[in-house]
One Martini backbone bead per residue (centre of mass of N, CA, C, O) as a GRO file, in nm:
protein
  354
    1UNK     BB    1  -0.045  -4.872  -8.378
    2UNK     BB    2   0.185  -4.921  -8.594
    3UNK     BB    3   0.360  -4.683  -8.528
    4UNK     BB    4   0.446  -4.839  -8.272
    5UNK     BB    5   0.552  -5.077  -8.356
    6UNK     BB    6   0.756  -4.984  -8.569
    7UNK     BB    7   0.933  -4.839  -8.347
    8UNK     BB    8   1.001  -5.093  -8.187
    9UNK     BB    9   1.136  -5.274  -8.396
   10UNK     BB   10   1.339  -5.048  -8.466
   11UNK     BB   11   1.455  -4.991  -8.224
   12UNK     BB   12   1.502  -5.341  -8.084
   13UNK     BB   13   1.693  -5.437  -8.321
   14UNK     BB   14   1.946  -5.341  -8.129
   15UNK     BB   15   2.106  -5.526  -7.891
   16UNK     BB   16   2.202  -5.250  -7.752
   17UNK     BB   17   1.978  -5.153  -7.646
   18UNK     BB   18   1.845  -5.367  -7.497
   19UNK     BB   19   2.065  -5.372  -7.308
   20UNK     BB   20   2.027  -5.073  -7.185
   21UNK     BB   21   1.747  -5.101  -7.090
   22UNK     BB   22   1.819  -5.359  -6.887
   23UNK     BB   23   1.970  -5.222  -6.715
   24UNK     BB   24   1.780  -4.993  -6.628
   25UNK     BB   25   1.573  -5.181  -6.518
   26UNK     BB   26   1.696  -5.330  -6.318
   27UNK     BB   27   1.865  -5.092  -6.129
   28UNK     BB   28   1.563  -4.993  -6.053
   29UNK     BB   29   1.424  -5.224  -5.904
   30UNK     BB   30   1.656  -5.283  -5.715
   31UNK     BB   31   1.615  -4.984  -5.606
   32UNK     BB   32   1.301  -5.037  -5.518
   33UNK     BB   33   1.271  -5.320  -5.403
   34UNK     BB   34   1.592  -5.305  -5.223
   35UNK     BB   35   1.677  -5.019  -5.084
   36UNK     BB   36   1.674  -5.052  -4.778
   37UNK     BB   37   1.819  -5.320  -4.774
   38UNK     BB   38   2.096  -5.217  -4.972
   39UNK     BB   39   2.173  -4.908  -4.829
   40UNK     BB   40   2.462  -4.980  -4.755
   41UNK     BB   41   2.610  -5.067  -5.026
   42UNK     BB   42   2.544  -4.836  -5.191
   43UNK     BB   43   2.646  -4.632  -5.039
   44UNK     BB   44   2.927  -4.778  -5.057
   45UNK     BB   45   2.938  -4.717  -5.384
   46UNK     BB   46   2.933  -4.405  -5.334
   47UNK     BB   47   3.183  -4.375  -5.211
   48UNK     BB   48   3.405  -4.553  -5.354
   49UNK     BB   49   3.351  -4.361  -5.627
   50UNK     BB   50   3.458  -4.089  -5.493
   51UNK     BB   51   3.768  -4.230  -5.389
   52UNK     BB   52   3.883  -4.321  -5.637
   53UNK     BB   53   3.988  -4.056  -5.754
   54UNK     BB   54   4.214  -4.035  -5.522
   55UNK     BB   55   4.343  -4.284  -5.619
   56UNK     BB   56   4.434  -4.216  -5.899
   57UNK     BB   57   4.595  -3.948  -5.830
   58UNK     BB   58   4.817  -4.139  -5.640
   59UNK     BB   59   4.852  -4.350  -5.908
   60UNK     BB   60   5.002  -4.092  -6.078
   61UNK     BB   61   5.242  -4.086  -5.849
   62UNK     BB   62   5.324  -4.413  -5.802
   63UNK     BB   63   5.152  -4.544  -5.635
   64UNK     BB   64   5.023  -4.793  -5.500
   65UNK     BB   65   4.697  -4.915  -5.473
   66UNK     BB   66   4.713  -5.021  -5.201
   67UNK     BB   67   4.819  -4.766  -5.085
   68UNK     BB   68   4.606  -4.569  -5.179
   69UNK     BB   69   4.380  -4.713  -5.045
   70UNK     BB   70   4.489  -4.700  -4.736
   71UNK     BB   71   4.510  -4.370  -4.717
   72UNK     BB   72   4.199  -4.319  -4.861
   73UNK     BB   73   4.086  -4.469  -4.604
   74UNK     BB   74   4.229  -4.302  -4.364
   75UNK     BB   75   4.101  -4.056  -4.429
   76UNK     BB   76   3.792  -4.101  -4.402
   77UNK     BB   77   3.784  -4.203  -4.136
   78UNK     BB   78   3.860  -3.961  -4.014
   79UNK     BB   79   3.628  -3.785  -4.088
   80UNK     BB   80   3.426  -3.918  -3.965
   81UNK     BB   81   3.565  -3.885  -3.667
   82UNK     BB   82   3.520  -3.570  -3.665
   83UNK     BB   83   3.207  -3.578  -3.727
   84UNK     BB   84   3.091  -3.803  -3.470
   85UNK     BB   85   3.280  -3.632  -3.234
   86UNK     BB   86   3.282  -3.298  -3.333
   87UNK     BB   87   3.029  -3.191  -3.466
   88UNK     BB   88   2.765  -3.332  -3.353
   89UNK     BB   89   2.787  -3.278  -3.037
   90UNK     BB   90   2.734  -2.967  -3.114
   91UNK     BB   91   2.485  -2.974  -3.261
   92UNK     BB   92   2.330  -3.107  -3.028
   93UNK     BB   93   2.387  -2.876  -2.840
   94UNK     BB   94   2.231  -2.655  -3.034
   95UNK     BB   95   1.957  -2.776  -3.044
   96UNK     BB   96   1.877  -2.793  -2.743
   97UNK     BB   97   1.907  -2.476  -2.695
   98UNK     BB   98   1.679  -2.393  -2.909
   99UNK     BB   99   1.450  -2.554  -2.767
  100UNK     BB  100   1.487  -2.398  -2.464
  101UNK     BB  101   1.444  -2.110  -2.668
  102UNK     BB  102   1.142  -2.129  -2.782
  103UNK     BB  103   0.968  -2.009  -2.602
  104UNK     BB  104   1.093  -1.703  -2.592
  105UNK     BB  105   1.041  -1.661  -2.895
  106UNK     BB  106   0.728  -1.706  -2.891
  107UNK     BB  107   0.662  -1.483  -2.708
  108UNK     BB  108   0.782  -1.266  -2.878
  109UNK     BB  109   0.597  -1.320  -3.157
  110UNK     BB  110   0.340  -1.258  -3.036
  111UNK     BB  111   0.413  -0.941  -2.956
  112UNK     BB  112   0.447  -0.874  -3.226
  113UNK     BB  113   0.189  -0.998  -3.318
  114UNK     BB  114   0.021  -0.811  -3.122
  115UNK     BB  115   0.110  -0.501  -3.229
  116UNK     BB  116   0.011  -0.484  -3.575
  117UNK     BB  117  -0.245  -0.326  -3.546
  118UNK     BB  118  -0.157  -0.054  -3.367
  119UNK     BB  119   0.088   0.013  -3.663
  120UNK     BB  120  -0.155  -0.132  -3.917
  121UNK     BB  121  -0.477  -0.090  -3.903
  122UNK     BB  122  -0.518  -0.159  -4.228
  123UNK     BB  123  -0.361  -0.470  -4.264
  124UNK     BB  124  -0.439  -0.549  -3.923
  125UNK     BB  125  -0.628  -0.726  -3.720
  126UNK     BB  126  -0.709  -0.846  -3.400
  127UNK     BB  127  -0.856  -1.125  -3.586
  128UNK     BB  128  -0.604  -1.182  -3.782
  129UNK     BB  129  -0.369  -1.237  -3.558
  130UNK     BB  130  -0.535  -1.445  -3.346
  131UNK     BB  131  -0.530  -1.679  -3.591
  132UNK     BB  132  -0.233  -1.667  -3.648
  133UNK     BB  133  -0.148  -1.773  -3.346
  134UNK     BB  134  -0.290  -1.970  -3.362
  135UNK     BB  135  -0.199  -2.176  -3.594
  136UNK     BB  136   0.096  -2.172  -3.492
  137UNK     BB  137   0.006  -2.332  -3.223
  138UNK     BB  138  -0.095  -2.610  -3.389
  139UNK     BB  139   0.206  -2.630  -3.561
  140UNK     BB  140   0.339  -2.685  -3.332
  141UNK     BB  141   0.234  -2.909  -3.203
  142UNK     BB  142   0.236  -3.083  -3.453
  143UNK     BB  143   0.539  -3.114  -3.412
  144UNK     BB  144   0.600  -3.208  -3.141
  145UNK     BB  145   0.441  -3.503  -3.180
  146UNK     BB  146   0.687  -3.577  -3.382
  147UNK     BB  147   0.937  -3.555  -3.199
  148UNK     BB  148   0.801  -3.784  -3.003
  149UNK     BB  149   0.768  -3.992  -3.216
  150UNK     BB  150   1.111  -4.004  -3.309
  151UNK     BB  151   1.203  -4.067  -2.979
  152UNK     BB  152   1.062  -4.329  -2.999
  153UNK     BB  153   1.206  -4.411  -3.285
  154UNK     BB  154   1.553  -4.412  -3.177
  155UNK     BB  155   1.649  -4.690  -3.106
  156UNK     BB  156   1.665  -4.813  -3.387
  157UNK     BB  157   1.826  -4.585  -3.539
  158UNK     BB  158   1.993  -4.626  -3.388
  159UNK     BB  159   2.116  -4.914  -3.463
  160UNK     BB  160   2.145  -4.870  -3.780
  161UNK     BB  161   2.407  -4.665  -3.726
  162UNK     BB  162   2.583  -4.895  -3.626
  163UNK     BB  163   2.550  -5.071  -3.910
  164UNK     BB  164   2.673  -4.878  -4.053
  165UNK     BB  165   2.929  -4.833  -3.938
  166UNK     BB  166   3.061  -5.135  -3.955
  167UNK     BB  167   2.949  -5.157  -4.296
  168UNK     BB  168   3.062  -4.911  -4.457
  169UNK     BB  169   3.356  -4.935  -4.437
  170UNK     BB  170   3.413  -5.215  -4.540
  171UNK     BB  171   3.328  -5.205  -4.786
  172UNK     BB  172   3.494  -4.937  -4.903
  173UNK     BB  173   3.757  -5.114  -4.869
  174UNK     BB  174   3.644  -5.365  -5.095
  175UNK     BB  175   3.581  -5.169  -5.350
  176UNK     BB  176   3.866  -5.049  -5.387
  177UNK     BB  177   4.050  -5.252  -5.366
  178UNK     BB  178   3.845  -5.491  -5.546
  179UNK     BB  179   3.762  -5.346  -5.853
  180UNK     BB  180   3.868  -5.523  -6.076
  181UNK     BB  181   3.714  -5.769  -5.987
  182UNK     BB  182   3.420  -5.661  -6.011
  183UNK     BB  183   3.431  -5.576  -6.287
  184UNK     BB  184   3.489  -5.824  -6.424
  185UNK     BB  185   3.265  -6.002  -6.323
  186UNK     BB  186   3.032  -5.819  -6.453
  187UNK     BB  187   3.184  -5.841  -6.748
  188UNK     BB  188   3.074  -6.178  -6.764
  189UNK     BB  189   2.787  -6.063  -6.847
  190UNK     BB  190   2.846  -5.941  -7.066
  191UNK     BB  191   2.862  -5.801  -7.355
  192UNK     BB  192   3.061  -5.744  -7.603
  193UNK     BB  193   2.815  -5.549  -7.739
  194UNK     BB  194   2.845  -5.198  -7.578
  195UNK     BB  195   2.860  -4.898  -7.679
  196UNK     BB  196   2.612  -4.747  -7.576
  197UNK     BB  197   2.685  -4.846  -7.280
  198UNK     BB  198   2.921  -4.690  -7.267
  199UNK     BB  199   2.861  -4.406  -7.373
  200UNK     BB  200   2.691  -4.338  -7.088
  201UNK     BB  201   2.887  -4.417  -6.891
  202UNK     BB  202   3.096  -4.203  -6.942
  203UNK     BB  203   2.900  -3.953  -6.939
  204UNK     BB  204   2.807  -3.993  -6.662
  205UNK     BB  205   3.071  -4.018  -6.515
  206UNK     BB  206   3.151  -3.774  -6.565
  207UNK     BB  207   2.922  -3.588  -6.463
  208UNK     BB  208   2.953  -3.719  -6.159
  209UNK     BB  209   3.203  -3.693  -6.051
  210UNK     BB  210   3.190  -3.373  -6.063
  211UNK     BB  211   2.900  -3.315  -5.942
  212UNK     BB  212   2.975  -3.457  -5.633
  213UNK     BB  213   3.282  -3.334  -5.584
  214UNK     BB  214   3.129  -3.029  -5.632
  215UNK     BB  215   2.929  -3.028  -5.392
  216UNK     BB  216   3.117  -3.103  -5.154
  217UNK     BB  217   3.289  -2.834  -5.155
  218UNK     BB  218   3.070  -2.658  -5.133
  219UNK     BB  219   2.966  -2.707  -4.852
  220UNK     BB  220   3.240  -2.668  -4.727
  221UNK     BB  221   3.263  -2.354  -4.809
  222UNK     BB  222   2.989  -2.247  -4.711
  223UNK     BB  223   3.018  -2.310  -4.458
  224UNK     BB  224   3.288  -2.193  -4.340
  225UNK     BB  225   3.178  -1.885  -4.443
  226UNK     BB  226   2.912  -1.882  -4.248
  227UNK     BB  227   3.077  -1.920  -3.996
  228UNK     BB  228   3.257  -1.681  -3.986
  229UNK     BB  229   3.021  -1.477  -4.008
  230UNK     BB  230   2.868  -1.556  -3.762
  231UNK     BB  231   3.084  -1.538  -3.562
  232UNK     BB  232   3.167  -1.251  -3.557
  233UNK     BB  233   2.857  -1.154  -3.502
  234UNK     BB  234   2.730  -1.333  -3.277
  235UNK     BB  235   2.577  -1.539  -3.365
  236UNK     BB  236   2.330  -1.785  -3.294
  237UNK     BB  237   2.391  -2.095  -3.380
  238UNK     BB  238   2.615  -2.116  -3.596
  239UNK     BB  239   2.707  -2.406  -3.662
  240UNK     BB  240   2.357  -2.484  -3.703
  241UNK     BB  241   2.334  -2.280  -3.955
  242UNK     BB  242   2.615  -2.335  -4.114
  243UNK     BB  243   2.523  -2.644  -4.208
  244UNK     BB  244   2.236  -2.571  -4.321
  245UNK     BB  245   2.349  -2.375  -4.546
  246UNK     BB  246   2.533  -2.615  -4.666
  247UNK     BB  247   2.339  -2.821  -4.738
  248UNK     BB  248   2.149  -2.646  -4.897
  249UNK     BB  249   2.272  -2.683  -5.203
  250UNK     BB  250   2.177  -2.939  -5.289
  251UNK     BB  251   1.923  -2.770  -5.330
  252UNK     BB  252   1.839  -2.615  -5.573
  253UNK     BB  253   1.705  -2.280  -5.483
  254UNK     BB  254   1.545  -2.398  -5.229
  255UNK     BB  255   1.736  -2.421  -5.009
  256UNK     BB  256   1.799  -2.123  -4.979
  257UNK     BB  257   1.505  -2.006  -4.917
  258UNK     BB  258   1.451  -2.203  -4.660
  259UNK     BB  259   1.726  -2.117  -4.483
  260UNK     BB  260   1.646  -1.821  -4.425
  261UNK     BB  261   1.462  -1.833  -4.219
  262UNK     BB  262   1.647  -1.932  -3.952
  263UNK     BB  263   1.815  -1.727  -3.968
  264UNK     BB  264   1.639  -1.433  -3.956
  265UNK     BB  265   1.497  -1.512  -3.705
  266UNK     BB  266   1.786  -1.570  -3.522
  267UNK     BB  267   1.840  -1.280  -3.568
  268UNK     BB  268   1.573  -1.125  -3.441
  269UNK     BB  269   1.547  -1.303  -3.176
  270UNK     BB  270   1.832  -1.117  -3.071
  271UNK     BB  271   1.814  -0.794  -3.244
  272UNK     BB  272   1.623  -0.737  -3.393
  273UNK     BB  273   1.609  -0.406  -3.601
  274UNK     BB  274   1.919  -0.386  -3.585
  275UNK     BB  275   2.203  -0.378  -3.724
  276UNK     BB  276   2.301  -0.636  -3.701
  277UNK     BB  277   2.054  -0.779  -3.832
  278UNK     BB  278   2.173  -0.654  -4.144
  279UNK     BB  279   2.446  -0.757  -4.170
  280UNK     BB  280   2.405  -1.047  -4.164
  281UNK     BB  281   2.198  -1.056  -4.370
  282UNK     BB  282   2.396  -0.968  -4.592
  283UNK     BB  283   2.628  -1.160  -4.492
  284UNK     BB  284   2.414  -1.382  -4.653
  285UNK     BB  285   2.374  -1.281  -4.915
  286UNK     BB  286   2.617  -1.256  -5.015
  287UNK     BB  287   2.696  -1.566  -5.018
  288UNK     BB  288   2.456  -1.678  -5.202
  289UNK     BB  289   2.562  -1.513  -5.439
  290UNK     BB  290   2.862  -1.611  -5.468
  291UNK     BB  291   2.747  -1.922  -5.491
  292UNK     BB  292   2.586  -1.853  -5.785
  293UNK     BB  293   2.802  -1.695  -5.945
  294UNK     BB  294   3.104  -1.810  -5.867
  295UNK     BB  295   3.137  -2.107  -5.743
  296UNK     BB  296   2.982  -2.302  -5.950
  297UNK     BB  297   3.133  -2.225  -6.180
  298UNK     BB  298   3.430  -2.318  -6.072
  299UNK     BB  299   3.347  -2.593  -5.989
  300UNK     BB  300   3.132  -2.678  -6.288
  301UNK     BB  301   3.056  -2.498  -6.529
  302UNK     BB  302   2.937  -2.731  -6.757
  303UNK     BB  303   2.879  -3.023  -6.691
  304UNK     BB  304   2.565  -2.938  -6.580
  305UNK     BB  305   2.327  -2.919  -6.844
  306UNK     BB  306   2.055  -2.783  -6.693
  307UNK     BB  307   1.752  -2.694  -6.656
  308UNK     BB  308   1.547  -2.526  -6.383
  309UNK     BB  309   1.315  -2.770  -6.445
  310UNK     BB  310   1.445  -2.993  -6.434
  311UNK     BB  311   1.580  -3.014  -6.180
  312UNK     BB  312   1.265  -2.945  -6.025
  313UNK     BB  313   1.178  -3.229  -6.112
  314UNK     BB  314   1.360  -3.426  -6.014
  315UNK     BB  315   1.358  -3.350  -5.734
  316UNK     BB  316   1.050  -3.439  -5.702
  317UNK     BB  317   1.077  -3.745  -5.816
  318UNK     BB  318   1.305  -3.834  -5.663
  319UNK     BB  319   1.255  -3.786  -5.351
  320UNK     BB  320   0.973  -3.917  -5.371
  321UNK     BB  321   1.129  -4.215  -5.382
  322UNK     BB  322   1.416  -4.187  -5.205
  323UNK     BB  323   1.451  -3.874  -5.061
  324UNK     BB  324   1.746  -3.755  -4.977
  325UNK     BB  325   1.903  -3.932  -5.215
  326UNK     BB  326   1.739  -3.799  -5.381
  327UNK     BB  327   1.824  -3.513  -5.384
  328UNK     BB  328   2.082  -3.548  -5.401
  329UNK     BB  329   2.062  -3.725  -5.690
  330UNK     BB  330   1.902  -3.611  -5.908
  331UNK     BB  331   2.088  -3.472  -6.100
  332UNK     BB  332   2.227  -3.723  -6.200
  333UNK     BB  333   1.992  -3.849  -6.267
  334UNK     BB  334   1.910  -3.674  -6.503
  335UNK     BB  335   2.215  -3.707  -6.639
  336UNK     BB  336   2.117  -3.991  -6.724
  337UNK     BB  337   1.849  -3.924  -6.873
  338UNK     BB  338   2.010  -3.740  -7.079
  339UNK     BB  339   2.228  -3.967  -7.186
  340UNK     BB  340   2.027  -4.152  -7.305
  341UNK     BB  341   1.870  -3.958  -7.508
  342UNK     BB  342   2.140  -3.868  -7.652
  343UNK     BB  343   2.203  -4.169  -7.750
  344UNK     BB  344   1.946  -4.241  -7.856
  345UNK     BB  345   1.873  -4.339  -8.126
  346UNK     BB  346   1.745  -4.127  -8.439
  347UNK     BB  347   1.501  -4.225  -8.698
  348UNK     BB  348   1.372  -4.159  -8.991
  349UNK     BB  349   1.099  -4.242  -9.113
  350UNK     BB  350   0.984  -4.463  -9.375
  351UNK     BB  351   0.786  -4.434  -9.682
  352UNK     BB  352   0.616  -4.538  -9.847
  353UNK     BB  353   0.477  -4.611 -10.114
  354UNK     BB  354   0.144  -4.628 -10.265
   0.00000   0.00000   0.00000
């Protein structure tokens, strides 16, 4: 107990720590605790973090900041408008052909596996075929059940959706705009001497900064790469499928694992074990190689440095509390408890003589 006493007073008898403590547990409380509520704020504060960049960039080049912000306010607008009228409705109508073309492919699918008793009857019985068919029918079914209440509590999420395009564009054009009242503000609460979490800031903005944006060209860089692939190949739901590919990044490792399957299935249920879908698979697994090997590499080199280990500790951690933006962020998170942990003083204790 002595020691533990010890180590708090050694600890926390600097103003410094107790502050970088406090802005860190006030930022989590307010982010489990009202993360629902404020997350149009968020996301749009996350938005014109990434966005400032581009800003900065345009403002070394002698533009003014007001005009800077302007331009790169409407180029994101542009993206957005692309992504929600060009993109999203090719997305819905080949996912709605997916799902009229499931019995079908259920069917091919049946047909293959009750012939595999036939093929292999060393390895598989005609009684544990029919287990696995029933399973796999018992696992559709309740697939449909979740679709069928997602469709139902659909019209909440439009609601969502429509509150978010009008309140997130205005955010970040205001986050941008007024980004230095913004920091003045925040920094009239500030102490004066706070070097540890300046040292901190520096630290996670370097890092987190290279981390958004080099994972966004990944996304853009691996899709582009796969949609041409696939469309080459004449595989069907190409678009649908090398979004699929290129969203796969966020999570490193599992996501290529996961996506791997409705490829090779929707590759197999056009093709069977034909040469097309030999290639297709090769020239996904190409992509695969490349992207780990190659773009990761070029794009973030050493910015990143943690063990997959950590990594994939941060995905279950982040991601169960807060979802879809817990994994999109897992990396970055992990990049600041790296770096609070590398901040954080440590000295050795001293001994008194007995």
């Amino acid at each position: 107990m002595r020691l533990i006493t010890d180590w708090f007073k050694r600890t926390f008898s600097d103003p410094q720590i107790v502050f970088l403590t406090l802005v860190l547990v006030i930022g989590f409380a307010v982010v489990l605790t009202m993360g629902d509520m404020l997350a149009p704020v968020l996301a749009s504060a996350v938005i014109a973090y990434l966005l400032e960049g581009l800003v900065v960039v345009l403002e070394d080049r002698g533009i003014p900041r007001w005009l800077a912000t302007t331009i790169v306010f409407l180029a994101f607008v542009l993206f957005l408008a692309l992504v929600l009228f060009g993109l999203l409705p090719l997305l819905s109508r080949q996912v709605t052909e997916l799902v009229q073309q499931l019995p079908n492919m259920i069917s091919v699918g049946q047909n293959a596996l009750m012939a595999l008793p036939e093929r292999f009857p060393d390895v598989i019985s005609p009684t544990q075929a029919e287990e696995i068919l029933n399973g796999i029918r018992r696992e559709i079914g309740s697939y449909g059940q979740q679709v069928l209440s997602v469709s139902v509590s659909s019209v909440v999420g439009v609601l969502t959706i429509l509150v978010y395009l009008v309140l997130m564009p205005m955010l970040v054009f205001f986050f941008l705009k007024d980004k230095d009242i913004i920091m003045r503000w925040f920094g009239g609460f500030m102490p004066g001497e706070r070097g540890l979490a300046d040292m901190v800031w520096r630290e996670v903005d370097r890092q987190i900064a290279n981390y958004v944006r080099g994972k966004f060209w990944e996304i853009i860089i691996v899709w582009a790469a796969t949609l041409l692939a696939f469309s080459f190949f004449g595989l069907q739901y190409a678009m649908l499928l090398s979004v699929l590919v290129g969203l796969s990044v966020v999570v490193p490792y599992v996501g290529a694992t996961v996506v791997t399957f409705p490829v090779v299935l929707v590759a197999w249920f056009q093709w069977g074990w034909g040469p097309d879908f030999v290639w297709v698979t090769i020239a996904y697994l190409v992509i695969q190689a490349l992207d780990g090997n190659v773009l990761v590499p070029l794009l973030f080199g050493e910015v990143v440095n943690l063990h997959p280990i950590a990594i994939i500790v941060a995905i279950l951690v982040f991601g169960g509390l807060w979802g879809f933006w817990g994994v999109f962020f897992a990396i970055p998170l992990a990049t600041l408890v790296n770096a609070v942990l590398r901040a954080w003083p440590t000295r050795k204790p001293v001994l008194s003589a007995l």
